[in-house]
C-alpha positions in Angstrom: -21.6 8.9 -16.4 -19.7 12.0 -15.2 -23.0 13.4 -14.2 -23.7 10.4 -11.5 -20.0 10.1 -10.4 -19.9 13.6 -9.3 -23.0 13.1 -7.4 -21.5 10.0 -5.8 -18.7 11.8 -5.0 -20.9 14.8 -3.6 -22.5 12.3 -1.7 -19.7 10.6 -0.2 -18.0 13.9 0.7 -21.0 14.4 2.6 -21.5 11.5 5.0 -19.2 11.5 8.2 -15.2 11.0 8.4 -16.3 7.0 10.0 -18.2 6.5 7.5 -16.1 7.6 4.1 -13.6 5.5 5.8 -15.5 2.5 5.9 -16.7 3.2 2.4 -12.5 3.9 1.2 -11.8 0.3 2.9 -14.7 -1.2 1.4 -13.9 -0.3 -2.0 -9.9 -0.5 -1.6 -10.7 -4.4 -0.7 -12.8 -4.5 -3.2 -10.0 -4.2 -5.8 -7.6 -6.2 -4.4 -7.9 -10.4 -5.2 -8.4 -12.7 -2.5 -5.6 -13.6 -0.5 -4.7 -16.8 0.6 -4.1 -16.6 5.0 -1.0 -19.4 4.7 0.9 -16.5 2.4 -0.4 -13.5 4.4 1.1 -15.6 7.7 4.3 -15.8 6.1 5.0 -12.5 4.5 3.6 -11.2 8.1 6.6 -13.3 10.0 9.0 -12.1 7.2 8.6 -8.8 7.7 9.0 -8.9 10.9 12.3 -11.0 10.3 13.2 -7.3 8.2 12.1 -5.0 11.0 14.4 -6.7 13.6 17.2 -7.4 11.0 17.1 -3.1 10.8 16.5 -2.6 14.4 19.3 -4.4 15.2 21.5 -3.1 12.5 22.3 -6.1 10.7 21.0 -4.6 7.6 21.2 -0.8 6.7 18.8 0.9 4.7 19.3 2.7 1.4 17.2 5.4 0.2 15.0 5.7 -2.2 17.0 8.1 -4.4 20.1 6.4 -4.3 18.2 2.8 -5.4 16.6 4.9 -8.0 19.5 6.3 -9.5 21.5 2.8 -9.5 18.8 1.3 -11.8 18.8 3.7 -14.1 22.3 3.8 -14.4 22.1 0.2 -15.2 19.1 0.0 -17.5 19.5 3.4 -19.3 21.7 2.9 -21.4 
């Protein structure tokens, strides 16, 4: 098995950047389910409700570290 994978791989490093990229989207959308377009239509208008809520500083951000850090406080104990 590792024998063919690396010689997939070797192959696919070998065919042009367009290509390899139609080949990652293939297989990335391979392993995701199906989705349903109703759902995908409503997360699509709630994140844009987010984006402007930000834009328009109604809501500030938090990073990463600091979210992080709060859940572990609260969890590791």
């Amino acid at each position: 098995m590792v024998v063919i994978s690396n010689k997939v791989i070797e192959d696919v490093l070998s065919l042009p950047a367009d290509q390899r990229i139609d080949l990652a989207d293939r297989i990335l959308t391979s392993l995701n389910p199906p989705t349903d377009p109703e759902i995908d239509a409503l997360w699509a208008v709630e994140a844009e409700r987010r984006v402007k809520e930000i834009e328009v500083g109604k809501v500030q951000l938090v990073p990463g570290e600091e979210v992080f850090a709060k859940i572990h406080r609260k969890y590791a104990k």
